[in-house]
C-alpha positions, -999 to +999 in steps of 0.1 A: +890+284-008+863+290-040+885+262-059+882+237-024+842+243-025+839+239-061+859+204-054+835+195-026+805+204-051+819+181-075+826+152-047+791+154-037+775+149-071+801+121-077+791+107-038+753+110-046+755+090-083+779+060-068+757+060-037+725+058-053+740+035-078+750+012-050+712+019-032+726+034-003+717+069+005+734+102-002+749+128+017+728+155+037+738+188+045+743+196+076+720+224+072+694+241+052+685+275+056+653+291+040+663+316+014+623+328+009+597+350+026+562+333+032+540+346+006+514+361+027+485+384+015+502+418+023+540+406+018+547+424-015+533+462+003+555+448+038+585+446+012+584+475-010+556+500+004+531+518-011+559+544-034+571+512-053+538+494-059+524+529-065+551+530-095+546+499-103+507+506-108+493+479-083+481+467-048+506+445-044+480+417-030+486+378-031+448+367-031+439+331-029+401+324-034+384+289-036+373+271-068+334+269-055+314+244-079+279+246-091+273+217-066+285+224-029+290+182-026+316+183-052+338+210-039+377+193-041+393+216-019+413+238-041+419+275-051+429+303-075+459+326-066+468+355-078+498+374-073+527+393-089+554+372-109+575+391-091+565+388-052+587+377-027+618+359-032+620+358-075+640+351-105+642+379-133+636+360-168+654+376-199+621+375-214+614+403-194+637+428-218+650+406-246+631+398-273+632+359-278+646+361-244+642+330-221+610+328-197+612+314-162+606+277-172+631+281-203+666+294-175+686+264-168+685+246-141+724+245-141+724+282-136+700+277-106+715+254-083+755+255-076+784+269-055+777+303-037+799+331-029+783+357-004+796+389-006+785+408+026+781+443+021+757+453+047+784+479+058+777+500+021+759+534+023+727+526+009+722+562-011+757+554-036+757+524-063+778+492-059+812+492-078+836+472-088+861+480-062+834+467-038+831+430-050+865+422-057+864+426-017+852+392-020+867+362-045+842+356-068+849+332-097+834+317-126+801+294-119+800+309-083+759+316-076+772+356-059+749+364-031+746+397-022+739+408+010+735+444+016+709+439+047+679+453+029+652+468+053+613+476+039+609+516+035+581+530+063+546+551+050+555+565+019+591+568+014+607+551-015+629+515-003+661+527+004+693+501-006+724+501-027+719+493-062+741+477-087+766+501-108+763+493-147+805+486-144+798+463-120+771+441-136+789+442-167+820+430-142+802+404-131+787+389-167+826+390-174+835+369-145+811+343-160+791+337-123+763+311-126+737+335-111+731+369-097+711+365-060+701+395-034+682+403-011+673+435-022+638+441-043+655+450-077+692+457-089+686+494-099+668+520-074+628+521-080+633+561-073+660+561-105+642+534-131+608+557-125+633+586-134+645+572-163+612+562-172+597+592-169+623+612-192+621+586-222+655+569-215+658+539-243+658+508-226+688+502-229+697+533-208+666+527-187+678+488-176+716+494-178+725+470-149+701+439-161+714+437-197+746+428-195+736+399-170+708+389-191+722+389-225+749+365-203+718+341-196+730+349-159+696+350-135+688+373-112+675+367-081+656+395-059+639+393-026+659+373-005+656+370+033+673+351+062+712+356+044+727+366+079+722+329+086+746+322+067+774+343+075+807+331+075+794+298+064+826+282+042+807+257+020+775+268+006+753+259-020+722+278-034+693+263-049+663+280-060+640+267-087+609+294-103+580+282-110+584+270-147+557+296-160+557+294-201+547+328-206+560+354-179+592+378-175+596+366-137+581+340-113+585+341-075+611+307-066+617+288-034+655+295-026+676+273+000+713+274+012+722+239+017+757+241+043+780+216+041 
């Protein structure tokens, strides 16, 4: 089945050159499903709650504010925003722990857009890690984008958010399998409540970010914040897409991320 979709992938690029060679027009999908929340004001406290952006030592707000000229006449309609480079749906730059590491507009666009594999795992407990005997559930093979899907839900008042993270053995399983890119739906890969543990006692970084290294030092993305994957459920012939902003000089920028069914 992963070697039939990788075939259809490769027919479609080889349709869409001949076709647009010959000026005709190339071939839609049949659908296109929204991988990305709406960045409104309050989505980053909606998504994590107060704990996380406690930890992470801000408000969490998305503020826009218009560019107001000296002159009210020559006001051109436009504004300033502000807001995390990690809000809503987001890609993870190695730049964020390796030093010379890729920012967001350096990551390949090859490692951005390609075949999926979902890997629903909405049935997991939430409170134990993901292992390895948990995605080989699923066939996953090299250059598959793997979606993860664990059905993540935003914590209430003050609780920390509550999901099952990645094991270290099972990112280090996946860099092996050679995957284009890494893509959830969950906020972050490791727990908040264990990184601000880690944190807190002094744990070297490379103890600290065990499960993004060995993705990273594989130049294989990571993805966070998904929404709307139950849409795709059971859907045979998927491909992601979802291109960052191509910030020069961040460790993250939020992305617009599609499934394109065929």
């Amino acid at each position: 089945m992963r070697t039939d979709l990788r075939r259809l992938a490769v027919a479609l690029f080889t349709a869409c050159v001949l076709i647009s060679c010959r000026g005709g027009e190339a071939p839609l999908p049949r659908r296109i499903v929204d991988l990305s929340p709406p960045l409104t004001p309050d989505l980053d406290l909606r998504r994590l709650g107060s704990r996380a952006l406690h930890f992470l030592g801000t408000e969490g707000r998305i503020l826009t504010s218009p560019v107001l000229p000296s002159r009210a006449e020559l006001a051109y309609g436009i504004s300033t925003i502000a807001l995390l480079s990690h809000s809503g749906s987001h890609v993870d730059a190695p730049a964020r722990l390796l030093r010379g590491g890729d920012h967001p507009a350096q990551i390949s666009l090859d490692r951005l857009v390609g075949p999926a594999c979902l890997v629903d795992l909405r049935w997991h407990d939430r409170h134990t890690e993901l292992q390895i005997s948990d995605l080989e559930l699923t066939h996953i093979s090299a250059g598959d984008v793997v979606l993860l899907f664990l059905g993540y839900e935003p914590p209430f008042g003050d609780k920390w958010p509550q999901y099952a993270p990645l094991s270290r053995q099972a990112a280090e399983w996946l860099a092996a399998k050679r995957i284009r890119a890494l893509a959830t739906d969950i906020p972050t890969i490791v727990s908040y409540e264990t990184l601000e543990a880690r944190l807190r006692n002094h744990q070297p970084p490379e103890e600290a970010w065990a499960e993004y290294l060995p993705l990273m030092q594989a130049q294989i993305p990571i993805i966070s914040g998904l929404v709307n994957l139950d849409a795709i459920v059971g859907e045979q012939h998927i491909v992601f897409a979802g291109l960052p902003l191509p910030l020069s000089d961040a460790t993250g920028a939020p992305l617009r991320a599609v499934a394109l069914i065929y």
